[in-house]
PyMOL Python script that loads the backbone (N, CA, C, O; Angstrom):
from pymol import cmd

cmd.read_pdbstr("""\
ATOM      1  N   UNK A   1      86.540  79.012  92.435  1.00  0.00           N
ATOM      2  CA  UNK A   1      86.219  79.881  93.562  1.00  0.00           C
ATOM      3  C   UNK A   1      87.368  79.909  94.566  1.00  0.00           C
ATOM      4  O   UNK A   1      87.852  80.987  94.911  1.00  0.00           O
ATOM      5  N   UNK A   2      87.775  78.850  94.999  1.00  0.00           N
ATOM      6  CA  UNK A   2      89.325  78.636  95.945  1.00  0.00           C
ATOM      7  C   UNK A   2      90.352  79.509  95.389  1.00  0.00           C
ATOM      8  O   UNK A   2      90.776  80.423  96.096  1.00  0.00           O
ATOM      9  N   UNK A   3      90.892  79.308  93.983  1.00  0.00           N
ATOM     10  CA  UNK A   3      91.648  80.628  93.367  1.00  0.00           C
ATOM     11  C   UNK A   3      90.920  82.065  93.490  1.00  0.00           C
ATOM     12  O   UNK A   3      91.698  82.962  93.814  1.00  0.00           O
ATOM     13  N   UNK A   4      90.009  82.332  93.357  1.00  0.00           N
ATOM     14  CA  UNK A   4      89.361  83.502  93.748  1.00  0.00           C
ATOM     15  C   UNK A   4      89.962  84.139  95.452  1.00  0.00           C
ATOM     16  O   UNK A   4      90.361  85.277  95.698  1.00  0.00           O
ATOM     17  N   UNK A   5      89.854  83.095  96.302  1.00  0.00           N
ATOM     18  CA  UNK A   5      89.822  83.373  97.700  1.00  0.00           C
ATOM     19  C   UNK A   5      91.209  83.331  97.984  1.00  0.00           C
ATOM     20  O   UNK A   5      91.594  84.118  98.849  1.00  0.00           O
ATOM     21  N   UNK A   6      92.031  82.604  97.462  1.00  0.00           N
ATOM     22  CA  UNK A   6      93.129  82.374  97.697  1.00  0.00           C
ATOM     23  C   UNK A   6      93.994  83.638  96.744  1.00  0.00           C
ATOM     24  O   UNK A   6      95.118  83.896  97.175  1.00  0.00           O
ATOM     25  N   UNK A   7      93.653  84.222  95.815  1.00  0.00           N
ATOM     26  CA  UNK A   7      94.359  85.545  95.319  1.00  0.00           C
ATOM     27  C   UNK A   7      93.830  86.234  96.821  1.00  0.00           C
ATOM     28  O   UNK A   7      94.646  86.706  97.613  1.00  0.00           O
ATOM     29  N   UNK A   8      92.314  86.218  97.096  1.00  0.00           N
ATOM     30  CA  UNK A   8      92.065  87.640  97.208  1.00  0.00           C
ATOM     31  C   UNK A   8      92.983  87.911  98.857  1.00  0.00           C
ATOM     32  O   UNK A   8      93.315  89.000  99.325  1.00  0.00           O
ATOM     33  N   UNK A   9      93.240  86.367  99.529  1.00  0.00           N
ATOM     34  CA  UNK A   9      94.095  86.617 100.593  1.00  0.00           C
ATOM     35  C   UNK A   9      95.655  87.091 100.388  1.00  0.00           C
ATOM     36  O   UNK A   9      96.169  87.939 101.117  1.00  0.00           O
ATOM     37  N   UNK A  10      96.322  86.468  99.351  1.00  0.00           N
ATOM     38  CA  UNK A  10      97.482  86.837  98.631  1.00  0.00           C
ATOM     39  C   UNK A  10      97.538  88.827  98.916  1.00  0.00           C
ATOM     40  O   UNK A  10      98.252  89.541  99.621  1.00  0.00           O
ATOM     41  N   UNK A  11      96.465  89.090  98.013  1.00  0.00           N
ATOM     42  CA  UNK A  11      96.210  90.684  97.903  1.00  0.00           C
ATOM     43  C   UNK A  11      96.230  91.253  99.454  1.00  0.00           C
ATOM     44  O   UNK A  11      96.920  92.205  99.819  1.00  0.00           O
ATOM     45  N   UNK A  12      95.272  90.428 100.361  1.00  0.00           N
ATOM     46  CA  UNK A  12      95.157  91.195 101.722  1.00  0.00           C
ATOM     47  C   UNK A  12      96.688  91.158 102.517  1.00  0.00           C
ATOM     48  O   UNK A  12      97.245  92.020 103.196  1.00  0.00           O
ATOM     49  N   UNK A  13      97.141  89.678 102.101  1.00  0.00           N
ATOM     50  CA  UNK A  13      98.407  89.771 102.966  1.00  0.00           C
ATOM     51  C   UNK A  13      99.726  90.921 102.391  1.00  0.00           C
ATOM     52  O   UNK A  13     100.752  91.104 103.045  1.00  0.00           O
ATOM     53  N   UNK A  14      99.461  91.545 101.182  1.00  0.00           N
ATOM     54  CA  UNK A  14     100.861  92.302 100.690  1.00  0.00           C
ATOM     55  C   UNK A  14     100.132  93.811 101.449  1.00  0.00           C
ATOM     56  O   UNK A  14     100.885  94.616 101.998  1.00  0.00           O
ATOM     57  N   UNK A  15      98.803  94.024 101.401  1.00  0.00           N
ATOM     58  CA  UNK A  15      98.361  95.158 101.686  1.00  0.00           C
ATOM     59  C   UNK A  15      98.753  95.076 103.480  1.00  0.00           C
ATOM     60  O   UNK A  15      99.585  95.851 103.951  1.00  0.00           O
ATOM     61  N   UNK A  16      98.245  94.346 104.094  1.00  0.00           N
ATOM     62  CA  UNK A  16      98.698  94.213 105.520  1.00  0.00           C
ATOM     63  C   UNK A  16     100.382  94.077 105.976  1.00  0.00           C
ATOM     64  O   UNK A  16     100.924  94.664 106.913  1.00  0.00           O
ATOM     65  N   UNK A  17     100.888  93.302 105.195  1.00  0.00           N
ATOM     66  CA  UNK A  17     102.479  94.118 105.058  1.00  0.00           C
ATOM     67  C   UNK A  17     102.852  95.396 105.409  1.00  0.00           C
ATOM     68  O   UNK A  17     103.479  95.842 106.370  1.00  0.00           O
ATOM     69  N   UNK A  18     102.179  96.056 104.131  1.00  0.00           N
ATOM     70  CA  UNK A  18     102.695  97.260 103.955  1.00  0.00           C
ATOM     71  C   UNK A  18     102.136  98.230 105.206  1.00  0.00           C
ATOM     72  O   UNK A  18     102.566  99.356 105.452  1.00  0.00           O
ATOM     73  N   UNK A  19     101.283  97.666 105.793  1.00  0.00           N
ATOM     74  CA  UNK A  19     100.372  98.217 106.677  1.00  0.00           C
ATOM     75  C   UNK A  19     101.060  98.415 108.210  1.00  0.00           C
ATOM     76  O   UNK A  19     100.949  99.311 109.047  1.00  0.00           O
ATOM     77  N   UNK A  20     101.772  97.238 108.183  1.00  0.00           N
ATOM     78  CA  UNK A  20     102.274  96.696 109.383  1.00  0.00           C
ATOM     79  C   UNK A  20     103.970  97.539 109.399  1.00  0.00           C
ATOM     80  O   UNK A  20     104.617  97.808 110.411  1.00  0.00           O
ATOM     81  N   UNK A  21     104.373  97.817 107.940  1.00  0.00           N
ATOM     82  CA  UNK A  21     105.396  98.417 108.135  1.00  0.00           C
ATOM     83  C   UNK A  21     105.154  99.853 108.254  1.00  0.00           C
ATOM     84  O   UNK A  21     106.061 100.396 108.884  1.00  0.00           O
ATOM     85  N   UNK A  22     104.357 100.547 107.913  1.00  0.00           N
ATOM     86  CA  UNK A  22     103.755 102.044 108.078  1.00  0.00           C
ATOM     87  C   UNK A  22     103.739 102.162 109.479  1.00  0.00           C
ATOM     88  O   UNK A  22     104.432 103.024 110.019  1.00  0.00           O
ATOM     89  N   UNK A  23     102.565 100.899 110.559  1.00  0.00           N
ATOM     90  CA  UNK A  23     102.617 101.467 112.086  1.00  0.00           C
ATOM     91  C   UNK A  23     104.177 101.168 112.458  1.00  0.00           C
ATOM     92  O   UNK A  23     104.617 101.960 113.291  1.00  0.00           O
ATOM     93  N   UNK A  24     104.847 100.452 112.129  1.00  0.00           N
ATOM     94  CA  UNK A  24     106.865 100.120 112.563  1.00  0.00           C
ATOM     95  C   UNK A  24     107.432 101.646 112.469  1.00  0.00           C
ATOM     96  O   UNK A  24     107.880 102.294 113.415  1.00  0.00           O
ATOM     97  N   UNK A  25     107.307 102.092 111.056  1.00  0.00           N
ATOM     98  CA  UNK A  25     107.389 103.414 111.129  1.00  0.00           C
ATOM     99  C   UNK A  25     106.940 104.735 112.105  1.00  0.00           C
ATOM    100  O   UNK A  25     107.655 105.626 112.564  1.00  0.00           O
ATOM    101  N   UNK A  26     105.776 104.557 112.216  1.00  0.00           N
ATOM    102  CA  UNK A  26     104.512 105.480 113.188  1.00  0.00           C
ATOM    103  C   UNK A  26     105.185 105.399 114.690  1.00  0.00           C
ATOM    104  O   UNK A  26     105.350 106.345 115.461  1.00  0.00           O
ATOM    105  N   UNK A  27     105.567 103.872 114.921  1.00  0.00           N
ATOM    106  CA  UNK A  27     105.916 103.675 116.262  1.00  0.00           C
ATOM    107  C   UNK A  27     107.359 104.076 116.775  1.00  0.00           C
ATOM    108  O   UNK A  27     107.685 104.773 117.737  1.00  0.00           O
ATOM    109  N   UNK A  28     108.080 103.450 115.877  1.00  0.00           N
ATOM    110  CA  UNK A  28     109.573 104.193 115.752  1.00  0.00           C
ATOM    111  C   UNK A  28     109.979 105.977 116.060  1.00  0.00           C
ATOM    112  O   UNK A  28     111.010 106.358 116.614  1.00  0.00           O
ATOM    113  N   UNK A  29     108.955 106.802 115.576  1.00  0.00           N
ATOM    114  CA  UNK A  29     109.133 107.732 115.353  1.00  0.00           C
ATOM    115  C   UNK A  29     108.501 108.519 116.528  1.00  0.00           C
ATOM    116  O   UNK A  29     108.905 109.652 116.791  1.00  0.00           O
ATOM    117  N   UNK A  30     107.215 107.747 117.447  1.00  0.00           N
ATOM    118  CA  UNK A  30     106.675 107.724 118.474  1.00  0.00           C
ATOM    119  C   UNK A  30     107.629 107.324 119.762  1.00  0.00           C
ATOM    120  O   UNK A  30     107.748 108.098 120.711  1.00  0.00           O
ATOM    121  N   UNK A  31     108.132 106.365 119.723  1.00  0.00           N
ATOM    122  CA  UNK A  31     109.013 106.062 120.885  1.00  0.00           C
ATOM    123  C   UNK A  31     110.894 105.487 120.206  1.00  0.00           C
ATOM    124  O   UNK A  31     111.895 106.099 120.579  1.00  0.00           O
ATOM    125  N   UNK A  32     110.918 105.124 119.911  1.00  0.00           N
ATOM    126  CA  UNK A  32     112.286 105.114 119.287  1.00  0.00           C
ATOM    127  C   UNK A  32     113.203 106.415 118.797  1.00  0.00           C
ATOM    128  O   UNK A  32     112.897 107.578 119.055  1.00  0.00           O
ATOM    129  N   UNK A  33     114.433 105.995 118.011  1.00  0.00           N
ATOM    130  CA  UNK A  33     115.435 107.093 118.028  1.00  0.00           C
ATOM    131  C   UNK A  33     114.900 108.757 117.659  1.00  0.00           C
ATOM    132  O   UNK A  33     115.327 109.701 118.324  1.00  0.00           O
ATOM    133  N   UNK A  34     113.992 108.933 116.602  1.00  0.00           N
ATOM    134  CA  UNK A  34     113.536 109.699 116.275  1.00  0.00           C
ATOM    135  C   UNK A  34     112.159 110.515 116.594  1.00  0.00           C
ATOM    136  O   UNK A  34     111.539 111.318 115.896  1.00  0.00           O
ATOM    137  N   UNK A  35     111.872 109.939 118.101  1.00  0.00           N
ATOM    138  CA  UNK A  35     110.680 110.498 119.094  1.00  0.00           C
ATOM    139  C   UNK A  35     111.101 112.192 119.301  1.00  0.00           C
ATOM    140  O   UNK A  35     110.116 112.815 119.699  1.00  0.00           O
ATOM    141  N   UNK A  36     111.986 112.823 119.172  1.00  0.00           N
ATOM    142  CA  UNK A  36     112.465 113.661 119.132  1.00  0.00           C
ATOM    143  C   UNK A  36     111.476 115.103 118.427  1.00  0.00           C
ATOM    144  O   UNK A  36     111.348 116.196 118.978  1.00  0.00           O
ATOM    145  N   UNK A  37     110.975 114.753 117.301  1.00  0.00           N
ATOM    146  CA  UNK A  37     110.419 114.954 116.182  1.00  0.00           C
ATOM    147  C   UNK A  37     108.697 114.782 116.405  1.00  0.00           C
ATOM    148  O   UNK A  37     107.942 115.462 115.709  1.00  0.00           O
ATOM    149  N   UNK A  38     108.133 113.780 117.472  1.00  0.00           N
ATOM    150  CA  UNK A  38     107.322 114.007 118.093  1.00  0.00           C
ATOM    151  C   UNK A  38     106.922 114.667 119.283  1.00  0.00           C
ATOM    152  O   UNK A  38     105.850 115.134 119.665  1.00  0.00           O
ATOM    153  N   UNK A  39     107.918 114.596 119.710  1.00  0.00           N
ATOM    154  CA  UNK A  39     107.597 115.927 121.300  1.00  0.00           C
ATOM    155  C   UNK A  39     107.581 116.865 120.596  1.00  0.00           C
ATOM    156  O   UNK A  39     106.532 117.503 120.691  1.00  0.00           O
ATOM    157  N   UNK A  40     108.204 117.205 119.994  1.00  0.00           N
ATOM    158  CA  UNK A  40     108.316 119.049 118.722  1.00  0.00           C
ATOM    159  C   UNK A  40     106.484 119.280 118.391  1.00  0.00           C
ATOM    160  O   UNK A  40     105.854 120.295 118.690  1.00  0.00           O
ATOM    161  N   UNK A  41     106.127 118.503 117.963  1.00  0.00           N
ATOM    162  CA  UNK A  41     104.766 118.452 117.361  1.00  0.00           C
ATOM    163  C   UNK A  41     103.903 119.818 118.183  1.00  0.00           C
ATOM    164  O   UNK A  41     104.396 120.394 119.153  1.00  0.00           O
ATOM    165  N   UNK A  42     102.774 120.124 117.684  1.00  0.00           N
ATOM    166  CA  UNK A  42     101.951 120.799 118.080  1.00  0.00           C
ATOM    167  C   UNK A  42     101.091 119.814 118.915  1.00  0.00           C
ATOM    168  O   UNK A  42     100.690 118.942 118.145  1.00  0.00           O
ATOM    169  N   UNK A  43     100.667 119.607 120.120  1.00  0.00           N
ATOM    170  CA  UNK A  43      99.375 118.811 120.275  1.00  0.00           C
ATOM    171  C   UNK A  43      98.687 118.190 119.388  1.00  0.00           C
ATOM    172  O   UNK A  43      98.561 116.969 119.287  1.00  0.00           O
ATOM    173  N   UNK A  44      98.154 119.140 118.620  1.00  0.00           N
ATOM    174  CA  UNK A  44      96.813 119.130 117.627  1.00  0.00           C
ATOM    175  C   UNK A  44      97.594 117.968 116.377  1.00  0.00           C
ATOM    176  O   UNK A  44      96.899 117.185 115.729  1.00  0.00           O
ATOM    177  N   UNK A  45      98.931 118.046 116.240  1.00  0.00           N
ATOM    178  CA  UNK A  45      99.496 117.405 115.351  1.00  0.00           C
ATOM    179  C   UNK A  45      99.736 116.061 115.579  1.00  0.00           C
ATOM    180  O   UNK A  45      99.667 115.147 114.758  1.00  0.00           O
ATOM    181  N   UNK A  46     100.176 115.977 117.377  1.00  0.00           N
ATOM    182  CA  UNK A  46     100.422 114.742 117.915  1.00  0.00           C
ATOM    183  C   UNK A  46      98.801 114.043 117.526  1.00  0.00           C
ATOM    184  O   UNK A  46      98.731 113.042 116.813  1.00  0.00           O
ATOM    185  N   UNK A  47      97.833 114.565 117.968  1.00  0.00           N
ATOM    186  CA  UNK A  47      96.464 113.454 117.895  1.00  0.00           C
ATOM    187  C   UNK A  47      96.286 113.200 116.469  1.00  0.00           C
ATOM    188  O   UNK A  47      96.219 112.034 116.080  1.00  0.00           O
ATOM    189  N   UNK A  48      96.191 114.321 115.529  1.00  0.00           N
ATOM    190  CA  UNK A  48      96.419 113.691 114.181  1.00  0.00           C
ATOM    191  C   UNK A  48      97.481 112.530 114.218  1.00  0.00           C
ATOM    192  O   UNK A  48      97.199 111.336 114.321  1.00  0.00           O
ATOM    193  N   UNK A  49      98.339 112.892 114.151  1.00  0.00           N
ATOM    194  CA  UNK A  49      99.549 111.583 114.062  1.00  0.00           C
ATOM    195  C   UNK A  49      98.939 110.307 115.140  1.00  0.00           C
ATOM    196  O   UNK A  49      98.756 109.266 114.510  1.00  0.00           O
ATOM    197  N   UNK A  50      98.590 110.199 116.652  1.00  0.00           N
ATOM    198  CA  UNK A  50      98.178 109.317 116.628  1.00  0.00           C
ATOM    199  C   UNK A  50      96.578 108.720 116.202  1.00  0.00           C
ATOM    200  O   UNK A  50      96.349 107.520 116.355  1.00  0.00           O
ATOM    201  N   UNK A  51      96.031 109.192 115.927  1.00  0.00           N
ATOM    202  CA  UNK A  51      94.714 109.169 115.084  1.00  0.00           C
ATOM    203  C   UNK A  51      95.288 108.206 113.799  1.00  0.00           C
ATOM    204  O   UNK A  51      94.960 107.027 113.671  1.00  0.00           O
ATOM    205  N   UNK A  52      96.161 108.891 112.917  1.00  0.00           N
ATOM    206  CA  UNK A  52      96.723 107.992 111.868  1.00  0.00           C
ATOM    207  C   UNK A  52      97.021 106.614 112.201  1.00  0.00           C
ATOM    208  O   UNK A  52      96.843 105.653 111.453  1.00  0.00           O
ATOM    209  N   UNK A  53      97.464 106.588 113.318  1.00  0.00           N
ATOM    210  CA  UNK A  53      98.482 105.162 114.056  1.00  0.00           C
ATOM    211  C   UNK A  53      97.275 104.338 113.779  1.00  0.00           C
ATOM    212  O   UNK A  53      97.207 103.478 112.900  1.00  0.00           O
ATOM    213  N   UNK A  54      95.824 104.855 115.047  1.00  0.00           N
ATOM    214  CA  UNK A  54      94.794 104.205 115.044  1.00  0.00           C
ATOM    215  C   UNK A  54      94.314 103.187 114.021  1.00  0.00           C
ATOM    216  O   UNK A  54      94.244 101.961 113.935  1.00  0.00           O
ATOM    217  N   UNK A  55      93.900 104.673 112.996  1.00  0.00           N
ATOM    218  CA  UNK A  55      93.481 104.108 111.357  1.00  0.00           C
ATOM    219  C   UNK A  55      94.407 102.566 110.859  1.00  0.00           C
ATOM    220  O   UNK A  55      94.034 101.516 110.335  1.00  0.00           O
ATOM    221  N   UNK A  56      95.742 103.070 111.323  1.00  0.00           N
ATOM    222  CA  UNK A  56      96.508 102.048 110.459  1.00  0.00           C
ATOM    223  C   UNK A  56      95.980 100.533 111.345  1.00  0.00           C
ATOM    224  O   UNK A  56      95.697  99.446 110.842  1.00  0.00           O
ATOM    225  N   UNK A  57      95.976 100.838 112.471  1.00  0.00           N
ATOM    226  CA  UNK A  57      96.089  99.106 113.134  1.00  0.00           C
ATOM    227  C   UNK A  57      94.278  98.999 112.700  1.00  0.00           C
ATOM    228  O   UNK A  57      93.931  97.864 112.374  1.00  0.00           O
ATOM    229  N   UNK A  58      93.465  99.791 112.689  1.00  0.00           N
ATOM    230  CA  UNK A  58      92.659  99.448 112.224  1.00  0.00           C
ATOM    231  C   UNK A  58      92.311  98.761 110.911  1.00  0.00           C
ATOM    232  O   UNK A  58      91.789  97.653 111.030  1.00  0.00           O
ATOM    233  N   UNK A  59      92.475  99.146 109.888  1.00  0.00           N
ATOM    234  CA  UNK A  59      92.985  98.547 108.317  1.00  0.00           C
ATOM    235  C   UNK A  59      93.354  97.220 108.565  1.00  0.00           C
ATOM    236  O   UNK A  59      92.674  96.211 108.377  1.00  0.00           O
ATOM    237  N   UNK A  60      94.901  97.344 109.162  1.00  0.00           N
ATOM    238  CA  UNK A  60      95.803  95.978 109.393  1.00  0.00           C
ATOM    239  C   UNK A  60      94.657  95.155 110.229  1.00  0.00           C
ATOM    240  O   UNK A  60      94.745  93.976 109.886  1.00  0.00           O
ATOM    241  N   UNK A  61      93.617  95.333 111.196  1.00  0.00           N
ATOM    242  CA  UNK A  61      92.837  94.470 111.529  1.00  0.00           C
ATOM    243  C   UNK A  61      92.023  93.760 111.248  1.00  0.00           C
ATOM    244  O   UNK A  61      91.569  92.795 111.862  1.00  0.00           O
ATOM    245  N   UNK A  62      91.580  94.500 109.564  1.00  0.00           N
ATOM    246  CA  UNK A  62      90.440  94.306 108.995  1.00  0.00           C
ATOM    247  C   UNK A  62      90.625  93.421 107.355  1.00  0.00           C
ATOM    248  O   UNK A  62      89.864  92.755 106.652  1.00  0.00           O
ATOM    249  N   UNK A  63      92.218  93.905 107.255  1.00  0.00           N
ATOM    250  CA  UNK A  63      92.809  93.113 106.509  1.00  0.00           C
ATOM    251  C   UNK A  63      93.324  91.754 107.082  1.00  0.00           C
ATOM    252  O   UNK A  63      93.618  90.949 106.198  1.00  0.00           O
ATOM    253  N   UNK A  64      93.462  91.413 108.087  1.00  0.00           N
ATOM    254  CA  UNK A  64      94.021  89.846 108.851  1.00  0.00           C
ATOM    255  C   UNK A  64      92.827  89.331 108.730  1.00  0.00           C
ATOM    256  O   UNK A  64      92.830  88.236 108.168  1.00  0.00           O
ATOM    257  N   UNK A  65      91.505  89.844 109.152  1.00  0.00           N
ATOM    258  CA  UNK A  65      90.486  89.383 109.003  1.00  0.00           C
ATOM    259  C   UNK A  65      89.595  88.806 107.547  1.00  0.00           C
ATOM    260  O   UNK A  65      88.769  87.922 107.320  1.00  0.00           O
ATOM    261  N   UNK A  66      90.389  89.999 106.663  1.00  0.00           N
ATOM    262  CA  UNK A  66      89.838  89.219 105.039  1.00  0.00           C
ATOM    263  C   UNK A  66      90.679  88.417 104.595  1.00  0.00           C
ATOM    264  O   UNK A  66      90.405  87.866 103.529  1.00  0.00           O
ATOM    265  N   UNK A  67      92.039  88.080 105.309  1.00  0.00           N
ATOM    266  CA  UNK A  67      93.016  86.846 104.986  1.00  0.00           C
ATOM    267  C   UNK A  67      92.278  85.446 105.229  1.00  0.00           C
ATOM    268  O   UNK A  67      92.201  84.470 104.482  1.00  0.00           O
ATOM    269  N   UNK A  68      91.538  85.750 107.057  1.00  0.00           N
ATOM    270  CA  UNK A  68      90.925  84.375 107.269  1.00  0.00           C
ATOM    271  C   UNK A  68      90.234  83.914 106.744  1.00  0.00           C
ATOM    272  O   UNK A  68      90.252  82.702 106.529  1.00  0.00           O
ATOM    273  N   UNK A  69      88.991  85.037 106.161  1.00  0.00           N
ATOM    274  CA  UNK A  69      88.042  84.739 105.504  1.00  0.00           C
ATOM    275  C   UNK A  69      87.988  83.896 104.584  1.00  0.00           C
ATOM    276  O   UNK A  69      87.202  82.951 104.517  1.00  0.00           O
ATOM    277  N   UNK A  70      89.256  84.346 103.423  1.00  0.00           N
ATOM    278  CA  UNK A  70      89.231  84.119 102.118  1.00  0.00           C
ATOM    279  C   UNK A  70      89.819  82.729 102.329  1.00  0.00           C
ATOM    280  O   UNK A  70      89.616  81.799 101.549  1.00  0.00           O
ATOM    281  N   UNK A  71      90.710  82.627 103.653  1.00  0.00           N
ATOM    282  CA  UNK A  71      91.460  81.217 103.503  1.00  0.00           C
ATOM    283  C   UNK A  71      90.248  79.891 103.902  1.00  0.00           C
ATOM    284  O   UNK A  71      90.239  78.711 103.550  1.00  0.00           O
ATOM    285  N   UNK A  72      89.352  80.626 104.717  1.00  0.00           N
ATOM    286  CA  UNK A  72      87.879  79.516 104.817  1.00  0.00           C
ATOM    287  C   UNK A  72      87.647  79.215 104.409  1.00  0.00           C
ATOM    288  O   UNK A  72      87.504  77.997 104.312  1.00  0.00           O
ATOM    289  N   UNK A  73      87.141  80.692 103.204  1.00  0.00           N
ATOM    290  CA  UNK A  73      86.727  79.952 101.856  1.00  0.00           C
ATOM    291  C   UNK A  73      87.447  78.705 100.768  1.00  0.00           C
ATOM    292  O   UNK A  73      86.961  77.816 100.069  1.00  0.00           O
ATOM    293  N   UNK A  74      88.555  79.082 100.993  1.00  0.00           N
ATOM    294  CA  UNK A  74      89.298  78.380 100.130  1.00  0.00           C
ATOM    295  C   UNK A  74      88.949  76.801 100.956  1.00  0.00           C
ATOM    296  O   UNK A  74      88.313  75.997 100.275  1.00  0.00           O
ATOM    297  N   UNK A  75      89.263  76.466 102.063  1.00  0.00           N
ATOM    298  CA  UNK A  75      89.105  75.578 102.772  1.00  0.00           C
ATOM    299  C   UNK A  75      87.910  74.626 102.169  1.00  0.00           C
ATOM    300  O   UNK A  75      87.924  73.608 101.476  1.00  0.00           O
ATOM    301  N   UNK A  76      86.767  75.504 102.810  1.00  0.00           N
ATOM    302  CA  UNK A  76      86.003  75.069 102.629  1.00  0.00           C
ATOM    303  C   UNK A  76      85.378  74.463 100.908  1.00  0.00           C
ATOM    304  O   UNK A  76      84.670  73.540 100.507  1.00  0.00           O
ATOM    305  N   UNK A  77      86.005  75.412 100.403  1.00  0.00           N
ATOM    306  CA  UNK A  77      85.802  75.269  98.367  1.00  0.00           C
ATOM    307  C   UNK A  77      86.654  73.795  98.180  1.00  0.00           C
ATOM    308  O   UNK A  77      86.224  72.819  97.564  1.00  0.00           O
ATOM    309  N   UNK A  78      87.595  73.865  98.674  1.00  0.00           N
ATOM    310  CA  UNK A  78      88.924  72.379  98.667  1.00  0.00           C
ATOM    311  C   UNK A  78      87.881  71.250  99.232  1.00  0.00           C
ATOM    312  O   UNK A  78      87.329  70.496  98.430  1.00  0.00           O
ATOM    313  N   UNK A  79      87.577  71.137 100.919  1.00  0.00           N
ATOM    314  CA  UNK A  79      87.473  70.184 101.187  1.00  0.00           C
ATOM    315  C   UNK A  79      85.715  69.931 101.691  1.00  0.00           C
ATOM    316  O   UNK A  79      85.376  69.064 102.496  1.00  0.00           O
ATOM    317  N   UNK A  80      84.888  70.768 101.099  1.00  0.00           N
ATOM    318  CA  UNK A  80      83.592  70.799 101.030  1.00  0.00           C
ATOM    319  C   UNK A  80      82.638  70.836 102.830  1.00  0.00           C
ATOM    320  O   UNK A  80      81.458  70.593 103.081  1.00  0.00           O
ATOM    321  N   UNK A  81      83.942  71.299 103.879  1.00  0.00           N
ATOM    322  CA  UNK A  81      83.578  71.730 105.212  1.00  0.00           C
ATOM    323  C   UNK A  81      84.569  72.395 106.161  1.00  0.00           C
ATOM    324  O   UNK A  81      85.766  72.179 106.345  1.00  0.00           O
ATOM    325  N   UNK A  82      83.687  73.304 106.733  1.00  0.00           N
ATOM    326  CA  UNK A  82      84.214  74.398 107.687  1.00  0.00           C
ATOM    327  C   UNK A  82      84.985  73.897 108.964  1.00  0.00           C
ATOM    328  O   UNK A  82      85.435  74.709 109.772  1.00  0.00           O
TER     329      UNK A  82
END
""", "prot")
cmd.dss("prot")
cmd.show_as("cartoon", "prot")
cmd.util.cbc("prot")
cmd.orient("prot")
């Protein structure tokens, strides 16, 4: 069961990676060199785009959260308390 929990955090942490580099991107492009490209936007495009941002830190929140989980579990599977 500990290998179970301990992949399934493995899995959350490459997905939250990738997650974390998508909003780097989102944000970069929001306030960094290439904000340029966001003032251009339509309104309607800017809230989509930050709507997306949202989604992403959302995910990335929910994925840190199935890291802890799984690492409890593991914890707890190893040393038989929380």
């Amino acid at each position: 069961m500990a290998t179970t929990s301990i992949a399934q955090a493995c899995e959350a942490h490459r997905e939250l990676i990738t997650k974390l580099n998508q909003l780097e991107a989102f944000l970069l492009m929001t306030f960094g060199p290439g904000r340029e490209a966001f003032t251009q936007m339509a309104p309607a495009s800017q809230d989509d785009y930050l709507a997306a941002c949202t989604d992403t830190v959302q995910a990335s929140r929910e994925l840190a959260q199935a890291i802890g989980g799984a690492l409890q579990e593991s914890f707890i599977a190893e040393f038989g308390h929380g």
